[in-house]
C-alpha positions as CSV (number, residue, x, y, z in Angstrom):
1,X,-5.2,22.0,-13.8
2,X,-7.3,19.6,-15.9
3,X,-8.6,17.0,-13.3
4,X,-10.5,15.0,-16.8
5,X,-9.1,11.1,-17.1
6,X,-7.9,10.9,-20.5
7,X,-9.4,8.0,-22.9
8,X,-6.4,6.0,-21.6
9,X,-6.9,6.4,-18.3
10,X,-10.7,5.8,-18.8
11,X,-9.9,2.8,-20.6
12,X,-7.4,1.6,-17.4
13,X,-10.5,1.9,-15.4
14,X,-13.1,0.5,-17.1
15,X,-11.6,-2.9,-17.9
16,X,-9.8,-3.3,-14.2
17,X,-13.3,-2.4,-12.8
18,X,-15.0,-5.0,-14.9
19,X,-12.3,-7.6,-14.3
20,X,-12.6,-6.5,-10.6
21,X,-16.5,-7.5,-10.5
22,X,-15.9,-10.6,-12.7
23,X,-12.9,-11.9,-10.7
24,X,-13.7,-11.3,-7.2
25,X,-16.5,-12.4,-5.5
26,X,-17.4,-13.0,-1.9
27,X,-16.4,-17.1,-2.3
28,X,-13.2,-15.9,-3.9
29,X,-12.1,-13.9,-1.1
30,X,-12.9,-16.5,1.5
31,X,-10.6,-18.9,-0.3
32,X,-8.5,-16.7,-0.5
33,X,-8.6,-15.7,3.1
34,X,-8.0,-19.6,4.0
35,X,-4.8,-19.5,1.7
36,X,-1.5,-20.0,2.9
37,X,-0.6,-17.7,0.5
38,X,-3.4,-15.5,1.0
39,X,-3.6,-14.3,-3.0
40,X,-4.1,-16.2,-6.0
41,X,-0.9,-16.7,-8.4
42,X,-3.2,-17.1,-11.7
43,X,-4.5,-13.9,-10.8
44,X,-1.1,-12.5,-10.3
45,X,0.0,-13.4,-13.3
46,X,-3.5,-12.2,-15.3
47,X,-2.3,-8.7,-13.6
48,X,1.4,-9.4,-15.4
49,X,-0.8,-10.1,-18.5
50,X,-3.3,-7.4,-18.9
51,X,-0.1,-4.9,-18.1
52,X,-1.0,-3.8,-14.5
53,X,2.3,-4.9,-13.4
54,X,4.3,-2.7,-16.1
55,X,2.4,0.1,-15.3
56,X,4.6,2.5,-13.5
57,X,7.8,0.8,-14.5
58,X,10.1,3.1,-17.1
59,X,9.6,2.2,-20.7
60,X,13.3,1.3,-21.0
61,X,13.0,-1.4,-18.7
62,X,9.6,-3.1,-20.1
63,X,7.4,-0.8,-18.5
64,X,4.4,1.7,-19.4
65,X,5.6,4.3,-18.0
66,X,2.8,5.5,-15.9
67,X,2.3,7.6,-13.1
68,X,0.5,7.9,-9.5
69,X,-2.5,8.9,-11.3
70,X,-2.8,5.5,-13.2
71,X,-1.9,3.6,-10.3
72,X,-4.7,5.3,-8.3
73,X,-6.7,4.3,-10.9
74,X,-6.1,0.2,-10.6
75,X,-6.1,1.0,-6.2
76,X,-9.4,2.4,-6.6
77,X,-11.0,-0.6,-8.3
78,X,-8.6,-3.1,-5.9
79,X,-10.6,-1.6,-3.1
80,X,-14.0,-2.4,-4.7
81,X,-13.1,-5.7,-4.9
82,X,-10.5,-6.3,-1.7
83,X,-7.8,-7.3,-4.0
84,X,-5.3,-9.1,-2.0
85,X,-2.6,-9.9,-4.1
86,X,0.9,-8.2,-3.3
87,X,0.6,-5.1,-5.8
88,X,1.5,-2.5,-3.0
89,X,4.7,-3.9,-1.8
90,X,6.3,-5.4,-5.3
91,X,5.1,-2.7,-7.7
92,X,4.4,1.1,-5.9
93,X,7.4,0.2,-2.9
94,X,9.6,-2.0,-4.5
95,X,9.8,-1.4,-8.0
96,X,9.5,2.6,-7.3
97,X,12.7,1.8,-4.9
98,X,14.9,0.2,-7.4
99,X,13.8,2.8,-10.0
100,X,14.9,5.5,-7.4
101,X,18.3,3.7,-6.1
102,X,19.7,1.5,-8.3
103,X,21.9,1.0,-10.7
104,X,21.3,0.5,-14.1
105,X,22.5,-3.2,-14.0
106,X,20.2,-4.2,-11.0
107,X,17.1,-1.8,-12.8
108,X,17.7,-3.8,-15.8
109,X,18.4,-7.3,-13.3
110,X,15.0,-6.8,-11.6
111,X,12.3,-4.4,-13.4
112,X,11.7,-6.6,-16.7
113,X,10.8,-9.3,-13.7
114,X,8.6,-7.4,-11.9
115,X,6.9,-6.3,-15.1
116,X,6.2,-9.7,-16.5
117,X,5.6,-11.1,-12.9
118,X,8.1,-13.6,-12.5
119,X,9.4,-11.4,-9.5
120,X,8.1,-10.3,-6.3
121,X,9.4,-7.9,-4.0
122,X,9.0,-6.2,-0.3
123,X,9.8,-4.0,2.1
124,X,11.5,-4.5,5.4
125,X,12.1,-1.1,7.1
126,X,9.3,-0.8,10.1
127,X,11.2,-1.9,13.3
128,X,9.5,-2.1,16.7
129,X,11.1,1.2,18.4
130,X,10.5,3.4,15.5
131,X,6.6,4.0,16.1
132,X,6.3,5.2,12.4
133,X,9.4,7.5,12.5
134,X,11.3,6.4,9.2
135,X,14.6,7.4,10.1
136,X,14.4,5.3,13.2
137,X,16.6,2.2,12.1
138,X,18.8,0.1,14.3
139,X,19.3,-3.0,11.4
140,X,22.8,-3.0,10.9
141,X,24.6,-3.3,7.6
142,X,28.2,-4.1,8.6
143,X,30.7,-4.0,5.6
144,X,33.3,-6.9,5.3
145,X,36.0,-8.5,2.8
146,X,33.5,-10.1,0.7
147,X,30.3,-7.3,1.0
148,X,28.0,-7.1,3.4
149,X,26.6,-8.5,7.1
150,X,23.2,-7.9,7.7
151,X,21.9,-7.8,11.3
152,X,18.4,-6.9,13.0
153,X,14.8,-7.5,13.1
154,X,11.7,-6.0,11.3
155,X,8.0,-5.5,11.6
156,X,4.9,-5.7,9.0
157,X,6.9,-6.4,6.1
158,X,4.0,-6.5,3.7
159,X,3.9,-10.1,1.7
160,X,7.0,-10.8,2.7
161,X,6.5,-14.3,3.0
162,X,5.7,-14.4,-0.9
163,X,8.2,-12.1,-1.8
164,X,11.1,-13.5,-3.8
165,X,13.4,-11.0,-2.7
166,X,13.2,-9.0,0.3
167,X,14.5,-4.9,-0.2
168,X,16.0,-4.4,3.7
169,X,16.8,-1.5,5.0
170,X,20.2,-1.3,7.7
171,X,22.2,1.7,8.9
172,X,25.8,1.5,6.9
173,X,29.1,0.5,9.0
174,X,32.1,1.0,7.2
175,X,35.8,0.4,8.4
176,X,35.3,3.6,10.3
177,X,32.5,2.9,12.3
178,X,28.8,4.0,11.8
179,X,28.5,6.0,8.9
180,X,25.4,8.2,9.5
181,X,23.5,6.6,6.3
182,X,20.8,4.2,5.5
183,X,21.5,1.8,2.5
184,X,18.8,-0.6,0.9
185,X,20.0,-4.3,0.4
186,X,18.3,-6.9,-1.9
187,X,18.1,-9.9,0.1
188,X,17.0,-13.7,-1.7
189,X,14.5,-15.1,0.2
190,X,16.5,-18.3,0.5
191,X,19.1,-15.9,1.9
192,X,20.9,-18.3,5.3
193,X,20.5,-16.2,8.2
194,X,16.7,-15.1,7.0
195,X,14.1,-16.0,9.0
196,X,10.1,-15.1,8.1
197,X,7.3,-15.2,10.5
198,X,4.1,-15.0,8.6
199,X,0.9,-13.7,10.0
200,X,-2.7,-13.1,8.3
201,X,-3.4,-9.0,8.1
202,X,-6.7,-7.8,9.2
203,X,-9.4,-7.6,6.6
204,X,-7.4,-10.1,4.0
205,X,-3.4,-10.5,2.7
206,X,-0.4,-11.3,4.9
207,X,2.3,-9.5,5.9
208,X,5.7,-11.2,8.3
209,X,8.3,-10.1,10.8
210,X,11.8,-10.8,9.6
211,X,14.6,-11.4,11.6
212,X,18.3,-11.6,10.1
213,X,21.2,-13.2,11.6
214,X,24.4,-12.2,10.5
215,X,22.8,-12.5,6.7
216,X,26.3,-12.9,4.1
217,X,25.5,-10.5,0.9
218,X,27.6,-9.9,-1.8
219,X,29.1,-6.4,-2.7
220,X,26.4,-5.4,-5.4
221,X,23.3,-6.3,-2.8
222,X,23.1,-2.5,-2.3
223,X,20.9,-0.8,-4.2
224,X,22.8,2.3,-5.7
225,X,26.4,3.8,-4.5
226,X,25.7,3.9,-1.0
227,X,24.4,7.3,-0.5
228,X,21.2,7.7,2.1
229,X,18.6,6.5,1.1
230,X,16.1,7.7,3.7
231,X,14.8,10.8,1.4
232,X,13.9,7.8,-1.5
233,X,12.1,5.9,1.5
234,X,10.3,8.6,2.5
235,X,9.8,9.4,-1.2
236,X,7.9,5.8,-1.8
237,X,6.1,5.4,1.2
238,X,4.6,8.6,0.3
239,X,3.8,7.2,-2.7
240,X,2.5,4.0,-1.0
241,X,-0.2,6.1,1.1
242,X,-1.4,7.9,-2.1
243,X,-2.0,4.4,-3.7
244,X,-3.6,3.0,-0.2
245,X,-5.5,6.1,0.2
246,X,-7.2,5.6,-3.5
247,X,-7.7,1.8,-2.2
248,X,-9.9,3.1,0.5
249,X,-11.4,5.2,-1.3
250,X,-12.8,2.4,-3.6
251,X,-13.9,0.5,-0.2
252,X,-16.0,3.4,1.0
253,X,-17.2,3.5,-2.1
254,X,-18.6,-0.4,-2.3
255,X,-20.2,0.6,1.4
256,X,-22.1,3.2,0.5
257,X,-23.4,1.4,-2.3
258,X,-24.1,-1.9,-0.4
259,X,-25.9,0.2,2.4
260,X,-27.9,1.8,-0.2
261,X,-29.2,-1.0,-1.7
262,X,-29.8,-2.7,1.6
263,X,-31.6,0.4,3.6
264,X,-33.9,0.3,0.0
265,X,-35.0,-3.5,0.5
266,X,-34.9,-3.7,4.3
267,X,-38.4,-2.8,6.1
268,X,-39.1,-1.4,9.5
269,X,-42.6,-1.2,10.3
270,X,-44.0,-1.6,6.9
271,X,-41.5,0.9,5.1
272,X,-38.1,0.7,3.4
273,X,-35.5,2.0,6.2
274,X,-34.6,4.8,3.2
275,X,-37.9,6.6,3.8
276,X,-37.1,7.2,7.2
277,X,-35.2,11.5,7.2
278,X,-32.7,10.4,9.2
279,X,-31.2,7.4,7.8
280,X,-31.4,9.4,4.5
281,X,-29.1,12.4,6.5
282,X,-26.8,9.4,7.6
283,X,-26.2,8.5,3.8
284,X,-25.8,11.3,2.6
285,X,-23.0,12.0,5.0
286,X,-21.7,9.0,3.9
287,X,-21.5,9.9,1.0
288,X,-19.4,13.4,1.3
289,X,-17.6,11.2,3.5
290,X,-16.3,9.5,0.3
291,X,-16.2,12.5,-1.7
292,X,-13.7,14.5,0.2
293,X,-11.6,11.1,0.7
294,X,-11.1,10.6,-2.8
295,X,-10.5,14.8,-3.5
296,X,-7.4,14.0,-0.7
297,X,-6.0,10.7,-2.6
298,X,-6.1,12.6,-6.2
299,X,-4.4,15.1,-4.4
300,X,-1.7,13.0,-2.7
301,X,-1.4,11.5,-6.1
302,X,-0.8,14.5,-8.3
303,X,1.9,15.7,-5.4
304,X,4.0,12.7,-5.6
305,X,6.8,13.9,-7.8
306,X,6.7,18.0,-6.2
307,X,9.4,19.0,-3.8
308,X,9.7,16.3,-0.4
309,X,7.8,18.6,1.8
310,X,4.8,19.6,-0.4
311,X,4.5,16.0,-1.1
312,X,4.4,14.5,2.3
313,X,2.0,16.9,3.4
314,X,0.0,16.0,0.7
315,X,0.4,12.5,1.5
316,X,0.1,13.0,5.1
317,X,-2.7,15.2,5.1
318,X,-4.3,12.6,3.0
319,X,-3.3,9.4,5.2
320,X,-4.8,11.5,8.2
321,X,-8.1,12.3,6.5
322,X,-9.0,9.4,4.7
323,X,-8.5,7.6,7.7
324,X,-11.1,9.9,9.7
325,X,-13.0,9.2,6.6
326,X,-12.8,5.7,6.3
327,X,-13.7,4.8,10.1
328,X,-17.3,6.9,9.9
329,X,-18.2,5.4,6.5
330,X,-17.0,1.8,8.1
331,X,-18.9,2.4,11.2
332,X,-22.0,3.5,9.7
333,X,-22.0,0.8,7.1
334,X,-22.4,-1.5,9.9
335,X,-24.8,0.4,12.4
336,X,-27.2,0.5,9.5
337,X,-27.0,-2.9,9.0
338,X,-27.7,-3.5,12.2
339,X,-26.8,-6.9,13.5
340,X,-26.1,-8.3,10.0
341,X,-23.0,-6.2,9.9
342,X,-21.1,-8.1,12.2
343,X,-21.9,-11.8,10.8
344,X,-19.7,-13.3,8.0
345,X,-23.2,-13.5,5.6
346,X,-22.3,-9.7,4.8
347,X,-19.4,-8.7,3.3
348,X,-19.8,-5.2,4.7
349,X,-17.8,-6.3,7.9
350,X,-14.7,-7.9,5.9
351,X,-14.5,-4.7,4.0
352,X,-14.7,-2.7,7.4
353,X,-11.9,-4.2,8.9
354,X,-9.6,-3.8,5.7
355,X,-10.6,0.1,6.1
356,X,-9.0,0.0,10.2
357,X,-6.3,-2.1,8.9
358,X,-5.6,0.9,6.2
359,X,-6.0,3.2,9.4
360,X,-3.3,1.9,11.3
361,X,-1.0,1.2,8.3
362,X,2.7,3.2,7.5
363,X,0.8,5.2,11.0
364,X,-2.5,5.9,12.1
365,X,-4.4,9.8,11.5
366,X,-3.0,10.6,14.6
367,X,0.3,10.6,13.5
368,X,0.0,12.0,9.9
369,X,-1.9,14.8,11.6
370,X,1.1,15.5,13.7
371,X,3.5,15.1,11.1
372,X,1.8,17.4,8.6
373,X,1.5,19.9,11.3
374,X,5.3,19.7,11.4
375,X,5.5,19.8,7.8
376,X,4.0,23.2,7.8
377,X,6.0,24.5,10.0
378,X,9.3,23.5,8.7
379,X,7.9,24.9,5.3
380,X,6.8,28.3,7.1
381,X,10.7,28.4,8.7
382,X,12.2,27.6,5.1
């Protein structure tokens, strides 16, 4: 297995890191934080321009046609730089879910948008009783003379209050009665019956609970033919925790640096804090902290297309131990900058909180620890 980038891939990651470090700077983020919106549309649509948005999306539709690798790629340099506009939730989950479920009219409606950034998109499947388990949905879809009736509430919809169209997940009622089957709507925004409570996310972005109230939608708001589409749910947000996992990975990364430099220029008793053994030993574990993160989200990524339970333990295993990961590099970061690393002067703490925030995201390393242990033992029965 060649694990090189190719010149392409190298190219990807040198310009998004130099945009990155041009782009986004610690008065940037503020105002951004202090946004309603809590991202910056001209940056959006730089990201529609420079092709970021196109990235993954099939060539036939306007796309670039790359992979999780690629994607990985841009996440890593997001994280260096706390990116908070909505990539995760219109590109890797809602343009991946359309590619997976829909029909070739609403692929050809909605990717050519998503590529040129004139459409946004999120997910609405967590619900408060399902504790992470993402066949756990009571939303129901009930099917009437002139399509469908949407009923339920959701949790953590990521930028759904920017989101131009909302993908919702409901359990399918036919004439018959419950059907057994999830099905994926595309909901407007504007849609009556929708209503959005918005809410800032820890460590930067914005994320709402939805609510939907007998929501009218025509016949062709379901993505696809009506088959399940739990496995292609499963199948993104597997793909999501790859691309989140590569994020973190490029948080970690900025921490160990910053605490580097700062343990170099702060003095204890006449020395830089680096001479001193220990905090030296403390780096360095840092630093295999990040290493073996980052192995796990390559790995993740180059699993993301193998067979569903060799992928989500590859993406479990890596949710679980980036997450172990990310919450020693965090809390180190800020014990060695000692008081400093709580005050809003450093940035250390903003990026701190966006690491627990990852932790706790699509389930905590608790849970991906359980379910990869589950994994493994449905693959030993097989």
């Amino acid at each position: 297995m060649d694990l090189n980038l190719s010149d392409e891939q190298r190219l990807l990651r040198e310009s998004v890191e130099r945009f990155v470090a041009e782009s986004y700077d610690a008065d940037h983020r503020r105002k951004m934080a202090n946004d309603p919106l809590g991202f910056s549309p001209a940056v959006w649509k730089q990201f529609a321009e420079l092709g970021w948005l196109a990235l993954p999306v099939a060539e036939e539709f306007g796309g670039l046609g790359g992979g999780a690798i690629e994607v990985g790629i841009l996440m890593e340099a997001f994280g260096r730089g706390l990116v908070s506009e909505p990539y995760i939730a219109t590109v890797v989950l809602g343009a991946a879910l359309i590619d997976k479920c829909g029909s070739t009219a609403q692929k050809q409606a909605s990717l050519p948008k998503i590529a040129d950034g004139s459409l946004k998109l999120a997910l609405a499947h967590s619900e408060r009783a399902a504790r992470f388990d993402l066949a756990k949905v009571a939303t129901v879809a009930t099917k009437t003379a002139q399509g469908w009736r949407l009923a339920g509430s959701k949790i953590a919809v990521l930028d759904g209050h920017a989101a131009d169209e909302i993908i919702v997940s409901a359990h399918l009622h036919d004439h018959q009665g419950p059907s057994g089957r999830i099905g994926l709507f595309l909901v407007p925004a504007t849609a009556q019956g929708l209503a959005i409570s918005e809410y800032p996310r820890l460590g930067g972005g914005r994320a709402c609970n939805v609510d939907l109230s007998g929501v009218q939608l025509p016949e062709d708001a379901l993505l696809g033919d009506g088959s399940d589409a739990l496995p292609a749910i499963e199948w993104a947000v597997d793909r999501a925790m790859a691309a989140l996992g590569a994020e973190a990975v490029g948080i970690m990364q900025t921490l160990v640096d910053t605490t580097l430099e700062y343990t170099k220029i702060r003095k204890q008793f006449g020395r830089p804090l680096s001479a001193n053994q220990v905090i030296r030993h403390r780096l360095a574990d840092m630093a295999m902290q990040v290493d073996e993160a980052r192995s796990m989200a390559l790995r993740a990524a180059l699993k993301v297309d193998a067979e569903p339970i060799e992928r989500a333990r590859a993406a479990s295993g890596a949710k679980a131990k980036i997450g172990t990961c990310a919450r020693f590099v965090g809390e180190q970061s800020i014990q060695l900058h000692g008081g400093m690393g709580v005050t809003e002067e450093l940035e250390v703490g903003a990026y701190f909180k966006r690491l627990v925030a990852f932790d706790t995201l699509f389930g905590g390393s608790a849970h991906h620890y359980r379910r990869h242990a589950e994994l493994g033992r449905a693959a030993v029965s097989a």
